[in-house]
SENUKOL-186308 format. One record per residue: x, y, z of N, C-alpha, C in turn. Coordinates in pm, whole numbers, m for minus. Layout:
// SENUKOL-186308
<r><n_u>X</n_u><n_v>Y</n_v><n_w>Z</n_w><ca_u>X</ca_u><ca_v>Y</ca_v><ca_w>Z</ca_w><c_u>X</c_u><c_v>Y</c_v><c_w>Z</c_w></r>
...
This chain:
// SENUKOL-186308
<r><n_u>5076</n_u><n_v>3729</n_v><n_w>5460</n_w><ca_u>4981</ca_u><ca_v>3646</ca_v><ca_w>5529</ca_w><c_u>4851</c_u><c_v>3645</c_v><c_w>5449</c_w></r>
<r><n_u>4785</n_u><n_v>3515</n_v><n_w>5477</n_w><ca_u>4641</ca_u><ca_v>3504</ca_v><ca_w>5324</ca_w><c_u>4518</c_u><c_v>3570</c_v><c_w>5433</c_w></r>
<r><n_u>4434</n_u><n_v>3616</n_v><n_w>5316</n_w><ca_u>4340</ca_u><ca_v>3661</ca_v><ca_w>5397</ca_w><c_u>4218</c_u><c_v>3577</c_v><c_w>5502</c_w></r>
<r><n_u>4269</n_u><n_v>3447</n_v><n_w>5498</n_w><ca_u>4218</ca_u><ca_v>3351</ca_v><ca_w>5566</ca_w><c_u>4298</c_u><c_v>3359</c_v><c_w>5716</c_w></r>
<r><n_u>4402</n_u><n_v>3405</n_v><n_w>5769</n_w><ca_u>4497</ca_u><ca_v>3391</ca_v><ca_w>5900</ca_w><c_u>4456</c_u><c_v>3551</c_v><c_w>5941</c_w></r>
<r><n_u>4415</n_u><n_v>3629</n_v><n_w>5843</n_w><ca_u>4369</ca_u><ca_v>3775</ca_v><ca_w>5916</ca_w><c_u>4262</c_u><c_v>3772</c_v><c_w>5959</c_w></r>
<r><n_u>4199</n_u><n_v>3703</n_v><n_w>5887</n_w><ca_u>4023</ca_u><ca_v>3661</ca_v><ca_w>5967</ca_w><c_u>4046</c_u><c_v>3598</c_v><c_w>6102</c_w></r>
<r><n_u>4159</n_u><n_v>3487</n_v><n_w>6123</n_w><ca_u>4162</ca_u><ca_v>3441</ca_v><ca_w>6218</ca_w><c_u>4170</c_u><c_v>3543</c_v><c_w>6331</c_w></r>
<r><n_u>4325</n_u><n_v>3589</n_v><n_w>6293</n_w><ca_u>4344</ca_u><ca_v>3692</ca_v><ca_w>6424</ca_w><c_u>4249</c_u><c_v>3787</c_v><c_w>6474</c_w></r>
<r><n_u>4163</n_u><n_v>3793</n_v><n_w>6343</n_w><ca_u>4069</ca_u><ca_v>3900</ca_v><ca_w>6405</ca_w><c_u>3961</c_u><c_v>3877</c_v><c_w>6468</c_w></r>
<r><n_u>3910</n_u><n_v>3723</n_v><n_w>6450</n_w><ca_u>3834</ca_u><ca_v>3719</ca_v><ca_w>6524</ca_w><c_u>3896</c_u><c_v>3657</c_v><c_w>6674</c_w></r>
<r><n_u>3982</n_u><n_v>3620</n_v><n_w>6661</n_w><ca_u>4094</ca_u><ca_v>3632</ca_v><ca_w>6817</ca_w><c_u>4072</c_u><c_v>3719</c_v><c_w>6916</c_w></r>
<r><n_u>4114</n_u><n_v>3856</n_v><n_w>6858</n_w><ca_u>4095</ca_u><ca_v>3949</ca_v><ca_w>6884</ca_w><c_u>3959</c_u><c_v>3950</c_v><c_w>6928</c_w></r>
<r><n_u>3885</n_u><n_v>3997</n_v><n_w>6870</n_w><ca_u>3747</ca_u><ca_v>4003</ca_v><ca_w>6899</ca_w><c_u>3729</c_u><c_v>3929</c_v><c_w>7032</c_w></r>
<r><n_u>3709</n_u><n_v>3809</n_v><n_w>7017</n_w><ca_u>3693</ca_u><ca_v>3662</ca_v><ca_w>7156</ca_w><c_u>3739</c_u><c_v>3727</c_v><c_w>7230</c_w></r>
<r><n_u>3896</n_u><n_v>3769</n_v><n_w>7240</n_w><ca_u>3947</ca_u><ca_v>3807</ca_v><ca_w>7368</ca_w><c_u>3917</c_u><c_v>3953</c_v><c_w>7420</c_w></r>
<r><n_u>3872</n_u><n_v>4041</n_v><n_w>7345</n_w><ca_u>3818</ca_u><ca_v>4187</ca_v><ca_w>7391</ca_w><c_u>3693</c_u><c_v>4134</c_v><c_w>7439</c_w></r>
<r><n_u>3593</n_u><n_v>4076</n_v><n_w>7383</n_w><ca_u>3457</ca_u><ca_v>4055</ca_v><ca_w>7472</ca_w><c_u>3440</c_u><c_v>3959</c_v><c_w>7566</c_w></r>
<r><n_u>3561</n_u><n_v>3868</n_v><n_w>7611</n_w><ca_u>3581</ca_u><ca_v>3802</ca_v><ca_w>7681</ca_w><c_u>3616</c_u><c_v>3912</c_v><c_w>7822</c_w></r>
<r><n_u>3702</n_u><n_v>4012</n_v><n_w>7796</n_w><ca_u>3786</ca_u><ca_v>4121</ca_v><ca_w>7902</ca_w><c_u>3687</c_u><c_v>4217</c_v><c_w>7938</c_w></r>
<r><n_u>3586</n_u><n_v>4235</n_v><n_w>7840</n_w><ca_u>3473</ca_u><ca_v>4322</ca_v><ca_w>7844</ca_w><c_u>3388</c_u><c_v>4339</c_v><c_w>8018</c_w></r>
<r><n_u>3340</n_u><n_v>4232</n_v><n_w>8010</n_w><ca_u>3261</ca_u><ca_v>4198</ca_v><ca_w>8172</ca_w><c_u>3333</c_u><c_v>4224</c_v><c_w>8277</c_w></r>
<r><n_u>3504</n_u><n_v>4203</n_v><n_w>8326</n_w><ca_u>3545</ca_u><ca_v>4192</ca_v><ca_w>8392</ca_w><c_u>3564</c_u><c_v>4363</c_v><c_w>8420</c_w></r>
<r><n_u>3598</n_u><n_v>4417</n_v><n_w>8289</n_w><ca_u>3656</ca_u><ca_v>4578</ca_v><ca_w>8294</ca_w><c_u>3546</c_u><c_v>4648</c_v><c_w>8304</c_w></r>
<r><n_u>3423</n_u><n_v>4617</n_v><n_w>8255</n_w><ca_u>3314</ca_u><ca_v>4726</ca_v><ca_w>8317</ca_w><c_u>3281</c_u><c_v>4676</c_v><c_w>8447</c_w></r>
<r><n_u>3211</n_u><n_v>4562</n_v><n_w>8488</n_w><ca_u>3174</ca_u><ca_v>4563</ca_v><ca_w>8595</ca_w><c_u>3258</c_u><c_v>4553</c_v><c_w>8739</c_w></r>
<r><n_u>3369</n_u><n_v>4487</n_v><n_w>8704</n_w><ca_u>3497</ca_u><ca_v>4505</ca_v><ca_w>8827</ca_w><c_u>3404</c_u><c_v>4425</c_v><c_w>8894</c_w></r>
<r><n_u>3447</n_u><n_v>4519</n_v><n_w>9075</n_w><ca_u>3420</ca_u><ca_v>4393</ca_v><ca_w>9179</ca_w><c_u>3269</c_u><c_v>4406</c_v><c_w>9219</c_w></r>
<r><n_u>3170</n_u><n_v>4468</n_v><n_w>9110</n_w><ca_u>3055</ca_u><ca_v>4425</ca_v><ca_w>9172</ca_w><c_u>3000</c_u><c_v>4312</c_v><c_w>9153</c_w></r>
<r><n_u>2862</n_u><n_v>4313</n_v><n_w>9196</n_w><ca_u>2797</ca_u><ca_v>4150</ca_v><ca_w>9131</ca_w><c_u>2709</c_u><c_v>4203</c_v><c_w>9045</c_w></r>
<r><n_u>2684</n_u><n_v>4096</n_v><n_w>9014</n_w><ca_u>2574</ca_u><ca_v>4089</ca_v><ca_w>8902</ca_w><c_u>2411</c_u><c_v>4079</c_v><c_w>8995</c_w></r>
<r><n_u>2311</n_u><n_v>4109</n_v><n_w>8899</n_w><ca_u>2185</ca_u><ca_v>4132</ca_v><ca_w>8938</ca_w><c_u>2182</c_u><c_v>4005</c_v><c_w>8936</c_w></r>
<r><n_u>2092</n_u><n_v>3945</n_v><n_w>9035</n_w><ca_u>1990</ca_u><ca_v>3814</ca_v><ca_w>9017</ca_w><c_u>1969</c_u><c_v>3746</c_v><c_w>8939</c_w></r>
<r><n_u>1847</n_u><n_v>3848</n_v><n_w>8844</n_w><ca_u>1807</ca_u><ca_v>3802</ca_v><ca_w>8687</ca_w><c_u>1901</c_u><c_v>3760</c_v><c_w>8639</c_w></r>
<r><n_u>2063</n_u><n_v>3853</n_v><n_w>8620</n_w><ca_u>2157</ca_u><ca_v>3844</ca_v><ca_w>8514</ca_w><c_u>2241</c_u><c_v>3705</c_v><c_w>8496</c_w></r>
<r><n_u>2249</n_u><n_v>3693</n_v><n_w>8691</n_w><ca_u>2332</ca_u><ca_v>3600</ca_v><ca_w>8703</ca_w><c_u>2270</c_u><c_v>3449</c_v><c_w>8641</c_w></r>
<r><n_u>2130</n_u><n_v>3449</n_v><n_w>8683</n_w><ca_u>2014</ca_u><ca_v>3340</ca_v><ca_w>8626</ca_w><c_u>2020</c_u><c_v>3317</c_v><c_w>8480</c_w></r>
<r><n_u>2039</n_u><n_v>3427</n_v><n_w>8416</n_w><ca_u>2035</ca_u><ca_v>3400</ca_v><ca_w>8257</ca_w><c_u>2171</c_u><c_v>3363</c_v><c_w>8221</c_w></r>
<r><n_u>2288</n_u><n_v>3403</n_v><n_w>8306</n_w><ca_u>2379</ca_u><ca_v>3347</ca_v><ca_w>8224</ca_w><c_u>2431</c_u><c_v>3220</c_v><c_w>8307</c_w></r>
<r><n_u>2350</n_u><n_v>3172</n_v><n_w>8417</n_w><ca_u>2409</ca_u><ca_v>3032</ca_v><ca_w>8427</ca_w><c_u>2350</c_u><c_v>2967</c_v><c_w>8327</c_w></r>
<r><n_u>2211</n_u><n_v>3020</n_v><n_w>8238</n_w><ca_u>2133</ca_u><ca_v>2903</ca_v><ca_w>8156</ca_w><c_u>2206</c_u><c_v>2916</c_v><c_w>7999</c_w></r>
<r><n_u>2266</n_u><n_v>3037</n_v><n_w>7975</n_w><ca_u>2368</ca_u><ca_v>3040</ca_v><ca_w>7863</ca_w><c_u>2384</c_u><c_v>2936</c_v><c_w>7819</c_w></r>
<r><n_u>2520</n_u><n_v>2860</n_v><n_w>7853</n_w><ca_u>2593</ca_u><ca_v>2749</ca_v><ca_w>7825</ca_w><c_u>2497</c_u><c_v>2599</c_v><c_w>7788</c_w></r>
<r><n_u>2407</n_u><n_v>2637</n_v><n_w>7867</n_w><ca_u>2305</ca_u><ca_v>2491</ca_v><ca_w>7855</ca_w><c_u>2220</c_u><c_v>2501</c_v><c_w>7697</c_w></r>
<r><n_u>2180</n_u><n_v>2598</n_v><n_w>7711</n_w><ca_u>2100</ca_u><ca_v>2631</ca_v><ca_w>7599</ca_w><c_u>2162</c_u><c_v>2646</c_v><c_w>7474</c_w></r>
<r><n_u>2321</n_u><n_v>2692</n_v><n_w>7506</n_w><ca_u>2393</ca_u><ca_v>2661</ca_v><ca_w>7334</ca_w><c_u>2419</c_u><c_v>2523</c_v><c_w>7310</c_w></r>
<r><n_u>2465</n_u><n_v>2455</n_v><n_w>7414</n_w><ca_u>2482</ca_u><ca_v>2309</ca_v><ca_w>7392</ca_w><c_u>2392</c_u><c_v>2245</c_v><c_w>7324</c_w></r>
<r><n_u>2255</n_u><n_v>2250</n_v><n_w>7420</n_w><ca_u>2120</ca_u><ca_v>2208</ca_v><ca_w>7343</ca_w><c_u>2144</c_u><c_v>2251</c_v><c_w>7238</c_w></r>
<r><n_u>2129</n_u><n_v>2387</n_v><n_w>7175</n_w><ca_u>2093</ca_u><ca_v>2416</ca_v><ca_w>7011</ca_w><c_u>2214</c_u><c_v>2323</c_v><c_w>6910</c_w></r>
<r><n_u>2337</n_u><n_v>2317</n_v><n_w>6969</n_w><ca_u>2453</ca_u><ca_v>2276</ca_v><ca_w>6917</ca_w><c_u>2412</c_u><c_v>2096</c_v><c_w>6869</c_w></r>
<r><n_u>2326</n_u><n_v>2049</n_v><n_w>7010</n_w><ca_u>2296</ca_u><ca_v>1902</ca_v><ca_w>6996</ca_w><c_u>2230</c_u><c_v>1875</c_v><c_w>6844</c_w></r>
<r><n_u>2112</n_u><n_v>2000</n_v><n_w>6916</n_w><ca_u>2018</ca_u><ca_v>1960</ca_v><ca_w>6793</ca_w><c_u>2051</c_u><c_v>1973</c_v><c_w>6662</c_w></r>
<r><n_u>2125</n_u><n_v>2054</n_v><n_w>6625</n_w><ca_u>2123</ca_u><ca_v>2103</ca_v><ca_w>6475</ca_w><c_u>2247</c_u><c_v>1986</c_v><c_w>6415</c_w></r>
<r><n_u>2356</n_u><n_v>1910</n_v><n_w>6544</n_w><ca_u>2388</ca_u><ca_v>1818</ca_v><ca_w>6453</ca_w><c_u>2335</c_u><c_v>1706</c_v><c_w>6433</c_w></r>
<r><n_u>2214</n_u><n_v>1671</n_v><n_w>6552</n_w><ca_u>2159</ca_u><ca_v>1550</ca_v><ca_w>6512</ca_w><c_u>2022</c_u><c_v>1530</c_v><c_w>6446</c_w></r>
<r><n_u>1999</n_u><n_v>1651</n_v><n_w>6420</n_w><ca_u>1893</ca_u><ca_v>1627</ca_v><ca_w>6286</ca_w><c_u>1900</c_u><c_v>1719</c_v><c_w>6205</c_w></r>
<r><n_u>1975</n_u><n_v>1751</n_v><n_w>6112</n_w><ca_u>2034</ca_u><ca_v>1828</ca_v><ca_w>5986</ca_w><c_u>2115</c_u><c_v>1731</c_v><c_w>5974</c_w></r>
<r><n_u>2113</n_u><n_v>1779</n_v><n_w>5775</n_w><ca_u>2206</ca_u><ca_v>1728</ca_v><ca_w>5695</ca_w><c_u>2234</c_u><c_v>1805</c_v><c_w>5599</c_w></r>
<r><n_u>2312</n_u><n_v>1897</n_v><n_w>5617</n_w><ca_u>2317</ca_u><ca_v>1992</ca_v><ca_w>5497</ca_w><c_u>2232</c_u><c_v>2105</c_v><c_w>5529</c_w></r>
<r><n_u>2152</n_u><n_v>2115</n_v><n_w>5414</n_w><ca_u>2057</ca_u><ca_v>2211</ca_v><ca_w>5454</ca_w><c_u>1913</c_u><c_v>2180</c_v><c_w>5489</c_w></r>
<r><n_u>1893</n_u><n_v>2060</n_v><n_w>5486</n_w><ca_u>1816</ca_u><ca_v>1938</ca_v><ca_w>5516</ca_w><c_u>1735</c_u><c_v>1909</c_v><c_w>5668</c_w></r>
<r><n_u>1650</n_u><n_v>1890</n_v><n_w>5712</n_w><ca_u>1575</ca_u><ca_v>1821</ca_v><ca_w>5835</ca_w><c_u>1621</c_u><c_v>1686</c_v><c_w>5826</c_w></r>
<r><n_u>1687</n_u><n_v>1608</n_v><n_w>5851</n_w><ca_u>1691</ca_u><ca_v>1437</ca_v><ca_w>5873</ca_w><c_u>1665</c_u><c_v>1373</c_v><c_w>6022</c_w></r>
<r><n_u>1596</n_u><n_v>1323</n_v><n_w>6004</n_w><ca_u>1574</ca_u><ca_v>1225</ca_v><ca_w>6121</ca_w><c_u>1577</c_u><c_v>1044</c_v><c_w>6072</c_w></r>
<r><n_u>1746</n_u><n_v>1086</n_v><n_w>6156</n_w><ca_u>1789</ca_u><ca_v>940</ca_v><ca_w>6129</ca_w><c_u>1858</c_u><c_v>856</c_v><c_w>6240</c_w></r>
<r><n_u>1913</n_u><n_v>765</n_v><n_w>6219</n_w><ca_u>1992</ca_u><ca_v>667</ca_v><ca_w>6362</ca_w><c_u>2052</c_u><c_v>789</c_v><c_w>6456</c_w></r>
<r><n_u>2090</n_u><n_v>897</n_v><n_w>6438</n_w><ca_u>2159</ca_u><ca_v>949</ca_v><ca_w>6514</ca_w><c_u>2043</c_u><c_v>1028</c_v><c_w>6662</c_w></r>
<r><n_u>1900</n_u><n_v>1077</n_v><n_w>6610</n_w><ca_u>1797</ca_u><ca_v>1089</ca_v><ca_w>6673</ca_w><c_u>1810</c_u><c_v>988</c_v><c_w>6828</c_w></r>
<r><n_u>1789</n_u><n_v>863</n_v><n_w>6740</n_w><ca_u>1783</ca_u><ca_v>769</ca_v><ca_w>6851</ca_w><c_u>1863</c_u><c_v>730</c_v><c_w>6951</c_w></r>
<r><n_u>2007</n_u><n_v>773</n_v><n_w>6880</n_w><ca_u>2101</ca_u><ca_v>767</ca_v><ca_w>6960</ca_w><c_u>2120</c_u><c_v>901</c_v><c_w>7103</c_w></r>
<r><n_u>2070</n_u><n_v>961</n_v><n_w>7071</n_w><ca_u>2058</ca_u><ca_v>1109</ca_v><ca_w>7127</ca_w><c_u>1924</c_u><c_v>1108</c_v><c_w>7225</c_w></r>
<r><n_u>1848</n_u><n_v>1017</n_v><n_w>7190</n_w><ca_u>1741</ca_u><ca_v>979</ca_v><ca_w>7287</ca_w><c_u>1794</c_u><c_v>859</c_v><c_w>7415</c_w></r>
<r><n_u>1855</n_u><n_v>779</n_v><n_w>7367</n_w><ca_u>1906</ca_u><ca_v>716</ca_v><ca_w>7435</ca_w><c_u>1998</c_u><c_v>742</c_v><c_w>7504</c_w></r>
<r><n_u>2071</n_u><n_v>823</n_v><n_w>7504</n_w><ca_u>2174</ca_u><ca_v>890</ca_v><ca_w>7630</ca_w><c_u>2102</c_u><c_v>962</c_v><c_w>7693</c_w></r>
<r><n_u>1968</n_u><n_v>1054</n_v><n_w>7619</n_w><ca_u>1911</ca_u><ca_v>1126</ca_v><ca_w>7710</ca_w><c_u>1826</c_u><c_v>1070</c_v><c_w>7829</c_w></r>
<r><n_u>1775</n_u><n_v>912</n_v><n_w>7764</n_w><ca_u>1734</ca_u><ca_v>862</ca_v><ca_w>7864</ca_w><c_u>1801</c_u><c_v>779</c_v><c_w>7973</c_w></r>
<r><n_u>1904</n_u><n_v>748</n_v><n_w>7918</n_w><ca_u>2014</ca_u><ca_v>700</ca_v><ca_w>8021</ca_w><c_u>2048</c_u><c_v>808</c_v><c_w>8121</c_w></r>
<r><n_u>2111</n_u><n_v>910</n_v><n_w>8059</n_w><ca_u>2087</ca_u><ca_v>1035</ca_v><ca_w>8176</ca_w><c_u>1989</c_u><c_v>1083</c_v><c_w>8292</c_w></r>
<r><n_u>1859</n_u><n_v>1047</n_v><n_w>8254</n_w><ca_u>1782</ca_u><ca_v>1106</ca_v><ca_w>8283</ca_w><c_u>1777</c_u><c_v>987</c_v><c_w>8407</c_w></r>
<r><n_u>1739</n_u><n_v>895</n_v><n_w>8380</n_w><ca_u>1796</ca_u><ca_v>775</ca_v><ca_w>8494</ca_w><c_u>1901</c_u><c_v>761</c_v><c_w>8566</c_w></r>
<r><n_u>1973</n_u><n_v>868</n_v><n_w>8594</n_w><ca_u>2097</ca_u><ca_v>923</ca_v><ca_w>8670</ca_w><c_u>2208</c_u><c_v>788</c_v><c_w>8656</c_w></r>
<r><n_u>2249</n_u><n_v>762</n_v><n_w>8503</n_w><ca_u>2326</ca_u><ca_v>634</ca_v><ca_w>8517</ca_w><c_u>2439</c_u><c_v>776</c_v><c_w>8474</c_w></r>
<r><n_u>2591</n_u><n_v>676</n_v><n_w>8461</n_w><ca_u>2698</ca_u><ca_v>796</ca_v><ca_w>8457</ca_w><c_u>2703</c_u><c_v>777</c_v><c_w>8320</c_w></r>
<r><n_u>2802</n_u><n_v>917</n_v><n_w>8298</n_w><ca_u>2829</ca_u><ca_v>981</ca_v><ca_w>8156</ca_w><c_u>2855</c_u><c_v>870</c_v><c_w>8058</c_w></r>
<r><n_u>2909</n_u><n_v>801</n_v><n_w>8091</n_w><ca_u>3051</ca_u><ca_v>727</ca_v><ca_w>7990</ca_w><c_u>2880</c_u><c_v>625</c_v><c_w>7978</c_w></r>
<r><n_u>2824</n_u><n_v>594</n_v><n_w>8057</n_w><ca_u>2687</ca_u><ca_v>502</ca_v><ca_w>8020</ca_w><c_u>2600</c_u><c_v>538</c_v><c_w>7894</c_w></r>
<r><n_u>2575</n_u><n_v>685</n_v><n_w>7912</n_w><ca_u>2500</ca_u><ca_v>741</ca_v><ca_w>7806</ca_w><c_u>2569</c_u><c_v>701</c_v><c_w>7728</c_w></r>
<r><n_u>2708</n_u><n_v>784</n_v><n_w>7732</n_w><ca_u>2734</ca_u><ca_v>750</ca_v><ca_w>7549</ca_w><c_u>2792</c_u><c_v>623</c_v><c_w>7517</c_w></r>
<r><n_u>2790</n_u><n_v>570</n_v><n_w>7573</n_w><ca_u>2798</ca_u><ca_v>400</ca_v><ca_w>7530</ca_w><c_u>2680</c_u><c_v>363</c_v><c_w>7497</c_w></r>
<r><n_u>2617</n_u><n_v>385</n_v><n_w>7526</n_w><ca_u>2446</ca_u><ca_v>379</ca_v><ca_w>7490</ca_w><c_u>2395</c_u><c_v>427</c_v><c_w>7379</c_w></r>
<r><n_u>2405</n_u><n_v>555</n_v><n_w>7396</n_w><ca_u>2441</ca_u><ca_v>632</ca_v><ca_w>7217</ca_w><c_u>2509</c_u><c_v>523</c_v><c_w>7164</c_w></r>
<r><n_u>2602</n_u><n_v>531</n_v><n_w>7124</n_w><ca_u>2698</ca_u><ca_v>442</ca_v><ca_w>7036</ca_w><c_u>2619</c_u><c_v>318</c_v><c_w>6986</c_w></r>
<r><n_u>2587</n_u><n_v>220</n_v><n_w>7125</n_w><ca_u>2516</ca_u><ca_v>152</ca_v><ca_w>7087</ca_w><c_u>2387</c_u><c_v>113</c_v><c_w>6983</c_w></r>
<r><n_u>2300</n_u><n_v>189</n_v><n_w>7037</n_w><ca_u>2159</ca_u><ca_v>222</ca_v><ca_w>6976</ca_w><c_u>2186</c_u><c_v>299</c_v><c_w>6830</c_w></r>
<r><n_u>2262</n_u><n_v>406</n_v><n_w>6780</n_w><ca_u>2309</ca_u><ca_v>467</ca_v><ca_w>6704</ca_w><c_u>2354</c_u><c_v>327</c_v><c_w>6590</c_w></r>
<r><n_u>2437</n_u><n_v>261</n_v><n_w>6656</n_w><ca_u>2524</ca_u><ca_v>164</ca_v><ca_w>6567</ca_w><c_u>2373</c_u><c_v>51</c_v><c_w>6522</c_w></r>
<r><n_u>2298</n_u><n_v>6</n_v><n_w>6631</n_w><ca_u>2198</ca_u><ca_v>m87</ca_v><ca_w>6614</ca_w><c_u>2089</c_u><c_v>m3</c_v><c_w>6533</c_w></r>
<r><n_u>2106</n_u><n_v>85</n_v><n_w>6514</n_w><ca_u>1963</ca_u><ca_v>122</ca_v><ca_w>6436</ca_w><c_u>2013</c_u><c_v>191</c_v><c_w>6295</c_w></r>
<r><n_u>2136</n_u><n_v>168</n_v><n_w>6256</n_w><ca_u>2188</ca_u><ca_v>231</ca_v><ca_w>6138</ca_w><c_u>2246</c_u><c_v>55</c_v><c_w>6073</c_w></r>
<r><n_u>2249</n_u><n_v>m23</n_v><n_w>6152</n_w><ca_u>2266</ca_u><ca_v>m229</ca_v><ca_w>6097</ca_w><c_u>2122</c_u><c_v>m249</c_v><c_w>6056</c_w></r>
<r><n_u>2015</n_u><n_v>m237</n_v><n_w>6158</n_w><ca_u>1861</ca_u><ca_v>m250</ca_v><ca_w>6128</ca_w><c_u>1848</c_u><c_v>m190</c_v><c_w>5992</c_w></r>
<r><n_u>1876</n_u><n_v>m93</n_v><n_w>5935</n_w><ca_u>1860</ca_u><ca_v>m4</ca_v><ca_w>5823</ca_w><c_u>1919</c_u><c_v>m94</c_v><c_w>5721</c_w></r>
<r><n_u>1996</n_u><n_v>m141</n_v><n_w>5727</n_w><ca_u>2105</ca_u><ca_v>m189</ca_v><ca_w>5601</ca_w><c_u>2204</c_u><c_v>m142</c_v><c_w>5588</c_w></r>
<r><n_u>2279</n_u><n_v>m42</n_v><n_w>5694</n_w><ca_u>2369</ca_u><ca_v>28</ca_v><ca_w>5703</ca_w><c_u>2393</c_u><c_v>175</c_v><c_w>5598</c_w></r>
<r><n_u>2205</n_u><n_v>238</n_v><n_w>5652</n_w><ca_u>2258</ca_u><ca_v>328</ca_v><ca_w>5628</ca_w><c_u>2369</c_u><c_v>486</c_v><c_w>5717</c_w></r>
């Protein structure tokens, strides 16, 4: 096996031990307040970082390009409580119209 499929398993491994982790120490208690608060905001806050770094990087680069706008525009579609599939049709849109405006870049 190449040392590229042992990395895999291992980090498999890994995922699934710290995944089992929470359940086997803490069992059937609850969680503190605070704890529970910080990790409902977890998931939100990687997404965000996840958004950002693909829509303005390029490499190793800062870019701010059509994709910005596109990412503004779902956000503001969102934010106007229109539904999902709206935003990103919207994205798409604005994304596609402001990368034709360019000359296609």
């Amino acid at each position: 096996m190449s040392p590229e499929w042992w990395l895999v398993l291992l980090v498999g491994a890994t995922t699934a031990s710290m995944k089992s982790f929470g359940p086997v120490v803490f069992g059937g208690r609850e969680l503190p307040a605070w704890l529970r608060r910080f990790t409902d905001m977890v998931p939100a806050a990687v997404l965000a970082a996840l958004i950002a770094v693909q829509t303005a990087t390029s490499g190793q680069a800062v870019t701010l390009d059509a994709r910005v706008a596109g990412v503004l525009a779902a956000a503001s579609l969102l934010a106007w409580r229109r539904p999902l599939w709206m935003a990103m049709a919207g994205a798409v849109l604005v994304t596609a119209g402001v990368r034709w405006a360019l000359g296609g870049v």
